[in-house]
C-alpha positions as CSV (number, residue, x, y, z in Angstrom):
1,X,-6.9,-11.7,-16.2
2,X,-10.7,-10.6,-16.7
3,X,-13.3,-12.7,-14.9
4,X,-16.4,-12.3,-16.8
5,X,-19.9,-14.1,-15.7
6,X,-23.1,-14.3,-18.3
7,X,-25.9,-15.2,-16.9
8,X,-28.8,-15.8,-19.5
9,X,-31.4,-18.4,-19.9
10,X,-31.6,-18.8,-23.4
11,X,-28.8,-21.2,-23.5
12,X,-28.1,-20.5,-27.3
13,X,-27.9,-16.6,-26.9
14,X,-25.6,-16.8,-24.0
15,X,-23.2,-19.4,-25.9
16,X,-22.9,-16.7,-29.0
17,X,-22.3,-14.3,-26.2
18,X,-19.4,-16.2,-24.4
19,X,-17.7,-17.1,-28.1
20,X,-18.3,-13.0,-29.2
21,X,-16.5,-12.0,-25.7
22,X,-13.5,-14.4,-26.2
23,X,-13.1,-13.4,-30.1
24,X,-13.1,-9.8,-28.7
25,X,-9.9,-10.6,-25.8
26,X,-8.5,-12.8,-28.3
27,X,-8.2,-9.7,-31.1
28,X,-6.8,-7.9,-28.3
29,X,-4.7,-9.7,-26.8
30,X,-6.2,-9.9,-23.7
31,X,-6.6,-12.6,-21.3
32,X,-10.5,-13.3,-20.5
33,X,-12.3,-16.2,-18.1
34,X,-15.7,-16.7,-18.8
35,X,-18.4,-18.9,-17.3
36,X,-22.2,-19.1,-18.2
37,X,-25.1,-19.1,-15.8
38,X,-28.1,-20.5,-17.2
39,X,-29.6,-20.6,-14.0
40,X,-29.5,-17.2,-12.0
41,X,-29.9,-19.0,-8.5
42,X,-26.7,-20.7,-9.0
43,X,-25.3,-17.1,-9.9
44,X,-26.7,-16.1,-6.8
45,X,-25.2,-18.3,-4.7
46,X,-21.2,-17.6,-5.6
47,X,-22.7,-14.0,-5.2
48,X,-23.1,-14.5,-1.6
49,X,-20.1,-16.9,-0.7
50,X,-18.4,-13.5,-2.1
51,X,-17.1,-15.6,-5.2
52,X,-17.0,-12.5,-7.5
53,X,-16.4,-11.4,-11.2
54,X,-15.0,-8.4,-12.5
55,X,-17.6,-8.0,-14.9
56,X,-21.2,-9.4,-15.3
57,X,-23.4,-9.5,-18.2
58,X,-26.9,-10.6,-16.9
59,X,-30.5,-10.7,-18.4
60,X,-33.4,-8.7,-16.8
61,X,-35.7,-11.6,-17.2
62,X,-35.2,-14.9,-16.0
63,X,-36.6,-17.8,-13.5
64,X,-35.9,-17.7,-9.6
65,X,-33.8,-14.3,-9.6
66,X,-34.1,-11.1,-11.8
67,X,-31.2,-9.4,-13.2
68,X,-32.6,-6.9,-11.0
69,X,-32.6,-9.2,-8.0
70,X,-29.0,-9.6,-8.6
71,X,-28.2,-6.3,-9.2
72,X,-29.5,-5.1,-5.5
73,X,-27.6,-8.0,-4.1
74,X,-24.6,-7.0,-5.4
75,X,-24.9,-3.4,-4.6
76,X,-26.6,-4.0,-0.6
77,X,-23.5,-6.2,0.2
78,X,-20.9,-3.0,-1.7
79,X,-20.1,-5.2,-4.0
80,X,-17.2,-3.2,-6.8
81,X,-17.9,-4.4,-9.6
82,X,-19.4,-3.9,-12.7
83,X,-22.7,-4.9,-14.6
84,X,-24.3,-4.9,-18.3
85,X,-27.6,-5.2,-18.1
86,X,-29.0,-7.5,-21.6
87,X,-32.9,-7.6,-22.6
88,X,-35.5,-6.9,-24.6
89,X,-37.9,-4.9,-22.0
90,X,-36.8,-1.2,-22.2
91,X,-39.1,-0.2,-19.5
92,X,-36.7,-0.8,-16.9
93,X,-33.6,1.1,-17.8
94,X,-34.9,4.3,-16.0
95,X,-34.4,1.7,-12.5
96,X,-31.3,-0.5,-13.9
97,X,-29.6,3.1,-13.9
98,X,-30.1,4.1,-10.7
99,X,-27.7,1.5,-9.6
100,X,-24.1,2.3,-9.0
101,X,-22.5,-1.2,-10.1
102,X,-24.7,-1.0,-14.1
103,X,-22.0,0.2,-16.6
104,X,-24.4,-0.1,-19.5
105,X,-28.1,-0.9,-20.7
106,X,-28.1,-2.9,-24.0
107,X,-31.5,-3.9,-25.7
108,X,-30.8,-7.4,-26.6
109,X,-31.1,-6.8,-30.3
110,X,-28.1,-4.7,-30.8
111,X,-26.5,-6.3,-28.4
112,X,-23.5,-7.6,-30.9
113,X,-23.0,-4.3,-32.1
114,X,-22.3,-2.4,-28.9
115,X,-20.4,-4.9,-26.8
116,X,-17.3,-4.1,-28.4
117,X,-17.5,-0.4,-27.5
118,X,-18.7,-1.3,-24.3
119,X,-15.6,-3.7,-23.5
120,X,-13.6,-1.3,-24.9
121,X,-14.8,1.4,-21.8
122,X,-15.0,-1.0,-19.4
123,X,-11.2,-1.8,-20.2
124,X,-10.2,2.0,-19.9
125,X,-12.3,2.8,-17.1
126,X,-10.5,0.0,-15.5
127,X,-7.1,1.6,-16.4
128,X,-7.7,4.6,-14.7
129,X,-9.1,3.1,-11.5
130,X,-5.7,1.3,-11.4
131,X,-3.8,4.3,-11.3
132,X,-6.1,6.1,-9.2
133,X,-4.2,4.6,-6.3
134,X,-5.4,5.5,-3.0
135,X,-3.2,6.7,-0.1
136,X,-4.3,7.2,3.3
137,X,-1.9,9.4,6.3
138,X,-3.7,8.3,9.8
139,X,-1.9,9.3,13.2
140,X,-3.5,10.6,16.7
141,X,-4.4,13.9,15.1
142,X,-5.7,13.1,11.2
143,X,-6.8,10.6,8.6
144,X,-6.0,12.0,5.5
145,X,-7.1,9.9,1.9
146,X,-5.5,11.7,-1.4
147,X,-4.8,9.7,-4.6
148,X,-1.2,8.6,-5.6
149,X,-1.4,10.2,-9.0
150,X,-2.5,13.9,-7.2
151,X,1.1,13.0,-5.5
152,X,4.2,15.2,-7.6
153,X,6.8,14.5,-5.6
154,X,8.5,13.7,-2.0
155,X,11.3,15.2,-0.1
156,X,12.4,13.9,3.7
157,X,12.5,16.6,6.6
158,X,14.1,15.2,9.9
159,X,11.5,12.7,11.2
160,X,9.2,13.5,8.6
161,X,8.1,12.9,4.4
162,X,6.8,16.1,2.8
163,X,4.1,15.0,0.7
164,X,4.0,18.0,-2.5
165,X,0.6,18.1,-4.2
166,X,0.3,18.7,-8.0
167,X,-2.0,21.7,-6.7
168,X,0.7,23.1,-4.2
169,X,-0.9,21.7,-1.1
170,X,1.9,19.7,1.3
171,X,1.0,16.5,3.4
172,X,3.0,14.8,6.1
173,X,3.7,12.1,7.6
174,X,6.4,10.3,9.7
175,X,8.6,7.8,8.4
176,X,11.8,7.5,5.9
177,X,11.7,7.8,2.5
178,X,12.5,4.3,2.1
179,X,9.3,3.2,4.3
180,X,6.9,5.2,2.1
181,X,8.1,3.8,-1.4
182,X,7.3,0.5,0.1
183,X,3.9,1.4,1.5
184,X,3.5,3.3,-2.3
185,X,4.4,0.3,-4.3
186,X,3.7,2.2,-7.5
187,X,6.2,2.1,-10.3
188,X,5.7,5.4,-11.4
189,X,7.7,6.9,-8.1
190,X,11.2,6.6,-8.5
191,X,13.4,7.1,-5.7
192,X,15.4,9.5,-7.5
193,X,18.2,9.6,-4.1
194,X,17.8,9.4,-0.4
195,X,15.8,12.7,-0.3
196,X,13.5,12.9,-2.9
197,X,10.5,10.7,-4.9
198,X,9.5,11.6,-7.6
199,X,6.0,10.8,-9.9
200,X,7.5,10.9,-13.2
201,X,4.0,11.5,-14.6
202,X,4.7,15.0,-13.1
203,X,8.0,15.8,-14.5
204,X,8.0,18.2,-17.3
205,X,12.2,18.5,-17.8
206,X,15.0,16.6,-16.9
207,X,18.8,18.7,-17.8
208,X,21.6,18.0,-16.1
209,X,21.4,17.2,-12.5
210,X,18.2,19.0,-12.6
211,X,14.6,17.9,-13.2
212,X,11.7,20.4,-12.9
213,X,8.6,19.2,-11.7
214,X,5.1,20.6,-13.3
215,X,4.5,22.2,-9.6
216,X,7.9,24.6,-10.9
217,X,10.1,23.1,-8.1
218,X,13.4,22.2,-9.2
219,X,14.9,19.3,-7.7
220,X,18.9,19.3,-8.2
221,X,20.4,15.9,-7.7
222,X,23.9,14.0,-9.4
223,X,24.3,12.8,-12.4
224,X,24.0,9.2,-11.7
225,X,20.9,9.1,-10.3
226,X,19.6,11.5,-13.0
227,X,20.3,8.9,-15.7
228,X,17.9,6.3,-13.8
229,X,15.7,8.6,-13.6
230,X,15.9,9.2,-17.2
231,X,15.4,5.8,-18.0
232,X,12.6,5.1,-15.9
233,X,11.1,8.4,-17.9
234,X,11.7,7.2,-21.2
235,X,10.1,3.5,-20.1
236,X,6.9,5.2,-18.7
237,X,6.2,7.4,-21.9
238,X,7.5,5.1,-24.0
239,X,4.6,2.9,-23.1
240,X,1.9,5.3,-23.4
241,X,2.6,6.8,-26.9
């Protein structure tokens, strides 16, 4: 679920807003909780009890606190989270840009007409900070941070899991196999058998008790544990075409 927070005191314009944002999720099929602020000091206040919203639409102009005001609350205390900024004064998108969190400017006007488009970026830009999953390697010697998608595949040596890079580069780090696919928790590495994980995003054949990874390593294995694998394959691009 989406939390979404409008916060807009013109009353009438911010209950068009909330009914245009749930006929949008609804057309999608997505599911969407919305709440209106009419008064941005309230807003303010779940800000800093850290009672937060995936996604706010505020106004620039308003009583007690700015859009503005909010904006550089949100981004002092590192807030992630994302922001459309909503008004009718243009002269301040040159400074609502500058901050990290806005995802877009609308004048107020148009603002109908390029929600939609808007919604639909924030959605995908949401999808691929989901699979941008981080993963951090930290021992007495190194802290290492990669992403789990940059990850092609795993392989156990002695004491140690060989992490293989979709560029060729190799990471370590000690531990079983088993330990890391529970520290991963990502669906898209498969324990293919007690030696190997494999991203199936980074598979490019699967033949007989071989599967070649896009790196060009081959990674032989039996039969039964190919046909897992093949079915976890055919789910994961099943889904995305």
């Amino acid at each position: 679920m989406c939390r979404i927070a409008i916060c807009d005191d013109d009353l009438n314009f911010a209950g068009q807003l909330k009914e245009y944002i749930l006929q949008y999720h609804r057309e999608k099929d997505r599911t969407v909780f919305v709440k209106v602020y009419t008064d941005s000091d309230e807003l303010m206040e779940t800000v800093e009890k850290r009672m937060l919203y995936d996604l706010y639409i505020l106004d620039i102009i308003m009583p007690e606190y700015t859009g503005m005001d909010l904006l550089a609350v949100l981004q002092r205390n590192e807030i992630e989270t994302e922001v459309i900024l909503l008004t009718s004064y243009t002269e301040y998108a040159v400074e609502a840009c500058s901050y990290k969190n806005v995802f877009r400017y609308i004048p107020k006007e148009v603002s109908f007409q390029r929600l939609a488009d808007a919604f639909d970026a924030f959605y995908l830009e949401k999808e691929k900070k989901r699979k941008q999953r981080p993963y951090v390697i930290q021992n007495r010697t190194k802290c290492v941070k990669f992403y789990q998608e940059d990850i092609a595949f795993l392989y156990r040596d002695r004491k140690y899991v060989i992490f293989v890079m979709a560029g060729g580069k190799k990471e370590r780090e000690r531990g079983s196999l088993s330990e890391i696919h529970k520290k991963l928790q990502n669906p898209d590495m498969v324990m293919l058998d007690r030696s190997y994980i494999v991203n199936i995003s980074h598979i490019n054949r699967i033949y007989l008790d071989e599967v070649t990874m896009d790196t060009k390593d081959v990674i032989r294995t039996n039969r039964n544990h190919v046909q897992r694998l093949k079915e976890a394959f055919a789910v994961y691009w099943g889904e995305r075409i």
